[in-house]
Phi, psi and omega in degrees: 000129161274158171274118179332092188291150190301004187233036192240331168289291260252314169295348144305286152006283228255335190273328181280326190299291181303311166350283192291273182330309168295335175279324167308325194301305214303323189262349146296308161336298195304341188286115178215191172303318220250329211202071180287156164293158190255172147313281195313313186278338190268002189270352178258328183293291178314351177266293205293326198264353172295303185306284176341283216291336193261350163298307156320294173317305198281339149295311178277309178320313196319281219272012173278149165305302200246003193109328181211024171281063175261011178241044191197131192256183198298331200258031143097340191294142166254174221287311195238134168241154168246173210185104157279108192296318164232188175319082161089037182235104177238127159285124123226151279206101158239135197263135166303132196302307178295098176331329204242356230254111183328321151308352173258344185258151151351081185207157134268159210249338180179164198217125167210145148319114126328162165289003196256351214106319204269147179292093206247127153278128155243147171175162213283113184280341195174134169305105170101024161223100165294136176223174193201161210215137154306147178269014169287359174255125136254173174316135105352160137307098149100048140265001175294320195273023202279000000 
């Protein structure tokens, strides 16, 4: 018996999550006035969607220093960033694994209305930095790299 190779996690991986995920796609699909979600029905999607998420985890830990360095990629960058747009409101940002990689650059990323009211731009100010603006301002050209 051999040991499992790094790319025999990442097709588990991918075969159990589409598994749970097409039966979720598939029982939101079904839902209308006629076929509402139950209580019952939404504690079986969150149990499917639960399975995913620790499969995942649990898949990537494997390939870690310690088990659980799932926030940092091998060259020190880190994987997600969070950013509070307003008083108890947190954005977060997961950066493409590739440096150089159009997500990472210099964009905005959403425009959403607050609880306050006031209208928020968030967006990648520079690679591996969020920032966030009323959107009643703009940007300039190439103030995002500032």
């Amino acid at each position: 018996m051999t040991d499992p190779s790094p790319i025999d996690y990442l097709k588990f991986c991918a075969a159990e999550a589409k598994s749970r995920l097409d039966y979720v796609i598939d029982q939101l699909g079904q839902i209308d006035v006629e076929y509402p979600l139950t209580t019952d029905d939404a504690e079986v999607l969150q149990s499917f969607l639960e399975e995913v998420q620790r499969t995942v985890i649990e898949s990537a830990a494997v390939f870690c220093r310690d088990g659980r360095d799932l926030d940092t990629y091998v060259d020190g960058r880190p994987v997600r960033t969070q950013l509070e747009v307003e008083k108890g409101v947190i954005f977060e940002y997961r950066w493409h694994p590739q440096p150089d990689h159009r997500d990472n650059l210099p964009h905005s990323i959403y425009t959403a209305k607050g609880r306050d009211g006031r209208r928020r731009t968030v967006f990648v100010a520079a690679p591996g930095v969020l920032d966030t603006a009323d959107a009643g301002l703009r940007l300039v050209d190439g103030e995002a790299d500032r």
